[in-house]
Structure formats: C-alpha cells, structure tokens
N, C-alpha and C positions, 0 to 999 in steps of 0.2 A: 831152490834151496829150502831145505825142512825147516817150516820158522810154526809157530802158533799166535793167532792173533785173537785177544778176546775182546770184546764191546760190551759196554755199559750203559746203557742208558737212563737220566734224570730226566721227567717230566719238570719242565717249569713250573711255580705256583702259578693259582690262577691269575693272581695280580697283574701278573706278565701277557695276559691273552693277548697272540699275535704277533709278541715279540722278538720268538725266537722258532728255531728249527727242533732244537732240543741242548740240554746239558749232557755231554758223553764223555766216554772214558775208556782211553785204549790200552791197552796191553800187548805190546809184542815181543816176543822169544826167540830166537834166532840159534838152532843147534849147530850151525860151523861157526867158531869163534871168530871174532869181528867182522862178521857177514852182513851184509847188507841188501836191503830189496829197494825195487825201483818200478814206479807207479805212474799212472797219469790220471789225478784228478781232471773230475767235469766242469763243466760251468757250472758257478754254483753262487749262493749269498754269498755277501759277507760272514768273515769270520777270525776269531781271534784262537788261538792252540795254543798250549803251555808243553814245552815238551822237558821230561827229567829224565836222565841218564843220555842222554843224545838227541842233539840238535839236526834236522833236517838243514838235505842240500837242497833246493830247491828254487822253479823260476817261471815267471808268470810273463810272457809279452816283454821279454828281455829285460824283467826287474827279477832280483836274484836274493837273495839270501842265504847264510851257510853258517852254520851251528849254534844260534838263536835258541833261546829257551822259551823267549814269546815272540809269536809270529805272528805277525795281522795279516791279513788279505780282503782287498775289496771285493765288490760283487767282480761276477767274470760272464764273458763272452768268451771264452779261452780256454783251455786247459792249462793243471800247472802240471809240470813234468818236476817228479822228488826223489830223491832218497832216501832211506832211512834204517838205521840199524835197531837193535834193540830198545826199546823205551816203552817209559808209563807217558802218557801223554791226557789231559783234559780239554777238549774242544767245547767253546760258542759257537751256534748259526744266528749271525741276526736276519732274521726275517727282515723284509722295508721298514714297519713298522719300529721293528729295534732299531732299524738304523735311524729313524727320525727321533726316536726319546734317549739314544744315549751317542750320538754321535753330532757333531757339530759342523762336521767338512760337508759339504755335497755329496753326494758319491758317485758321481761322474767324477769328481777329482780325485776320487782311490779306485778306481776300475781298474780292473787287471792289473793290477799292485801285489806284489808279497811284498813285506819289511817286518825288518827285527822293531817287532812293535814297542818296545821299549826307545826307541830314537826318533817314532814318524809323532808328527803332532797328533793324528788322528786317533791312534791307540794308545797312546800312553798314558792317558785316564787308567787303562787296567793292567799297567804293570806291577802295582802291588800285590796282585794276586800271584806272583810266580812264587813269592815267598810261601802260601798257606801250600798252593796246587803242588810243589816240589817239595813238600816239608816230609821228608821220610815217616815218622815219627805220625801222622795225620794219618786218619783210616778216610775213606772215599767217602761217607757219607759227613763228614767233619770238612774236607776239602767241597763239598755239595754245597756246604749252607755256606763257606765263606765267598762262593760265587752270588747264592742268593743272597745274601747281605751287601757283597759289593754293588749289584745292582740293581738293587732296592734303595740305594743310596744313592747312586745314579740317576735315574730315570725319573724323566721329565716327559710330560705330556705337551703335543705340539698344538697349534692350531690347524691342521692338516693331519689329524688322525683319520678323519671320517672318512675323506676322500683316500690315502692314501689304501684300508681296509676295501674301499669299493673298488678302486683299481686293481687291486691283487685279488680280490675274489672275483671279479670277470673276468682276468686273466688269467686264472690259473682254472676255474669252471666252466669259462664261458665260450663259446663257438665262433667267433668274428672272423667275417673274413677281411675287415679293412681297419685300421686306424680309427675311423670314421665312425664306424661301426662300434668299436670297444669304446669312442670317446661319447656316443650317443648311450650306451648300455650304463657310463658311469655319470650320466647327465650332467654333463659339462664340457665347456669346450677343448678341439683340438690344443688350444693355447695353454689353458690350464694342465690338459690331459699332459701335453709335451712337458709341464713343467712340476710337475709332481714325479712324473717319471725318471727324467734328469737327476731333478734333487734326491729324491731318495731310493729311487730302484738302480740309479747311475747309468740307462742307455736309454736311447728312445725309445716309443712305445713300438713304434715298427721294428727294430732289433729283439724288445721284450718278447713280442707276438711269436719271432718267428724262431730265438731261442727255446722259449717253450713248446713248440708244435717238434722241433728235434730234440728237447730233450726227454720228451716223451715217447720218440722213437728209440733214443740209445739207453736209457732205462728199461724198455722192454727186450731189446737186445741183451743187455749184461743179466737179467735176471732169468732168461731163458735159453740159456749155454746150449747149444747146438743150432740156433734157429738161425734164419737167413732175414740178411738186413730185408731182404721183400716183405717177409713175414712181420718185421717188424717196425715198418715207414707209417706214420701217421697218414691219415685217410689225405689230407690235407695237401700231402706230395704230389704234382702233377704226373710223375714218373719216376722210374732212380736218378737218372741224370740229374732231375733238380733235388734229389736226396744229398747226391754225392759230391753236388757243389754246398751245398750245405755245411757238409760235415766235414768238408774242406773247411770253410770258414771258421765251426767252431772251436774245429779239433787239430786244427794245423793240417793234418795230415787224410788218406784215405782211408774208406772204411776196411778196407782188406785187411791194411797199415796196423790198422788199429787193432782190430778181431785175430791178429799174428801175433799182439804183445800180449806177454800174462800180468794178468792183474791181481796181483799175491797179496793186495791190501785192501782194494777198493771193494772188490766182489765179496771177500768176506763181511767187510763193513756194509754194503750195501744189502746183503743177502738177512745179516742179523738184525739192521735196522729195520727191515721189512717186517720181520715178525716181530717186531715188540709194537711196532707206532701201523703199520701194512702202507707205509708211503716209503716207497725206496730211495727217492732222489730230493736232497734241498730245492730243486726246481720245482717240482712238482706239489711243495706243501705248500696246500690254502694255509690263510692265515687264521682259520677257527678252527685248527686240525687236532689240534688237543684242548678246547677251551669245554 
C-alpha cells in the first residue's frame, strides 16, 4: 500500500544521560483512503507513544489494546504485532535507567504488557502529555520541550543508578559467556546481579544476555535487505538450529515467517534512526550513547 513515513528525531538534554533511547516523532500518510499497515515490532524498552489522528490496534503476549491515544508498553521478550493507519505520533524509549527514575512498578511486572496508558497505574504519571503531544495548534519543537519539562518534573534519582549503568554497559558491550561471568564484570553478586535485573530491565539476566546476542543478529538482518539469516547470526550461535529456536522464542514465529512479512513501518524507522543516532535497534543502545 503507497503510504510515506517520516521520523524525527530529539536528542534528550544532558540532564537525562542514560535515561532514554531518544524523543521521536512520526509521521505517516496513507494514499488509499482508510488504509492501513501492519507491522511487527521487536523486543525492545520500554515505552510510552501518543498517537493523534488514529489510535493503533495492537498486542503484546496476549495483552491488547485498540484505539488509545496513549499507549504504554513494558520492556519485551516478545514481539508486538500492530496496526495502524494514518497518524502523527510522538514516542519515549526509556532505557533501564528511565525506568528506575521515573517509574515506580518493577518492570518484570510490565513485561510484555501494551495498555491504554492512561488506565494502567504504571503510566499514567504521563497522561497529561497527550493534551500538549495532540494539540494541533503546537509546532514539534513546542510539543519537544513539553515532554522535556514533564520529565524533568518527574525524575528522581534511585540508589541503584551506579550498578544499574554497569549492568547495561556490560551488557550491551561486553562479551560473557555466562551469568557468572556478566555478574563478575559488574562486581557483584549473582544475587544482586538477578535483582537489579528483575527490577529494572524486567527479565533475568540469562534472558537479558541471550536477548541481546539475537537481537543483534535481527538488526543486522533488517538493515541488510537481501542477506541471509547465516550471514547475519551472531558469532555466539552454536549453529542455525540454535538460531532458529531462538527466534522462535523471541519472535513467536520462524525466520523464513518473519523475512516473508513486509515491514512498511519498522524498516523505514529503523533504516532513519540509523543515520541520525548510527544505532538501529532500542536493544542495542548503551546507556552513554548520546551523553
């Protein structure tokens, strides 16, 4: 379907180092009238969306949502399967560390969650943003500063910055091949290591690890349109077989499954976030990635 999508990207202020993926801003067009596309997000942060002129259908691990003009989602092990017609749309990524200074739940206990974030307890701190985000009348750098002022208002500093910054940068830089291993690189114990994780990344660190090692493989997949998932398996794969249960796990589905559906949202979004920030995927960003 002939649609146009364009992306925006806001740097957070520095104030924020760590705390977010980036401030963005979508745009899509849709030339057959009431037309619609349909997508499957990755695993990815957490994240809060404002959408104006049309609310997504959308569903994460059999939680659902349907024409919401603010939508939360926790971190995911998951994909979310969407729709969506024509819309302005403004998205948060909270990195871990966002999730520790402006969120109060666990986030094991918003895992693979969509809701109309205006109703869950978790998000509804930032429903009063759908008023600036949707205000027709607002130009996008006027809707920019009423997110930074909302949470700048927000954000609280935890005692578990330090480590929560050390576990997301060995994670996301570092080479481990064991639990043991990442929990030795972040000097502390398995116990802590498990409980840092929990609380503010929302899986174990052995889920975390082996999330990351494939979504580094399906990021270089999507970014390199004709290559073959061989081409594109992290060193880390013993072979495909343990690829393709893999990607069973994260993605519901097989890799063939997947590389047969078009991706009329994501690829553009992921192809333009590339070149403004050069990190393609919310998996994939350390947390000093814009600091």
């Amino acid at each position: 379907m002939p649609h146009r999508l364009k992306a925006e990207f806001r740097e957070p202020p520095a104030m924020f180092e760590g705390c977010f993926t980036t401030f963005y801003h979508l745009s899509l067009d849709i030339d057959a009238g009431g037309g619609r596309l349909t997508d499957h997000l990755q695993p990815e942060w957490a994240n809060i969306r404002f959408f104006c002129g049309g609310g997504p259908e959308a569903e994460i691990a059999g939680t659902r949502v349907s024409g919401a003009r603010f939508v939360g989602t926790g971190p995911s092990s998951l994909p979310c399967r969407f729709t969506l017609g024509p819309v302005r749309m403004w998205g948060v990524g909270f990195l871990p560390l966002g999730w520790a200074r402006f969120f109060d739940a666990d986030a094991r206990a918003c895992a693979n969650i969509i809701c109309d974030g205006a109703a869950h307890p978790a998000f509804t701190r930032f429903a009063h943003l759908t008023e600036a985000l949707c205000d027709p009348e607002a130009d996008l750098e006027e809707q920019y500063a009423a997110i930074v002022a909302a949470m700048a208002q927000a954000m609280r500093p935890t005692r578990d910055d330090a480590r929560i910054m050390r576990v997301h940068t060995e994670l996301v830089g570092g080479d481990h091949a064991s639990v043991h291993d990442l929990a030795d690189a972040c000097a502390m114990s398995i116990r802590t290591l498990e409980r840092v994780c929990v609380r503010y990344f929302g899986f174990s660190p052995k889920l975390l690890m082996r999330r990351q090692r494939f979504m580094r493989s399906l990021t270089t997949f999507m970014l390199h349109r004709g290559s073959r998932w061989t081409e594109a398996m992290d060193d880390h794969y013993h072979d495909q077989a343990q690829f393709t249960r893999e990607f069973r796990e994260f993605m519901t589905m097989n890799p063939s499954e997947y590389a047969a559906l078009d991706h009329p949202i994501l690829t553009s979004f992921m192809e333009a976030r590339a070149r403004v920030w050069g990190s393609p995927a919310q998996t994939l960003d350390p947390p000093h990635e814009h600091g």
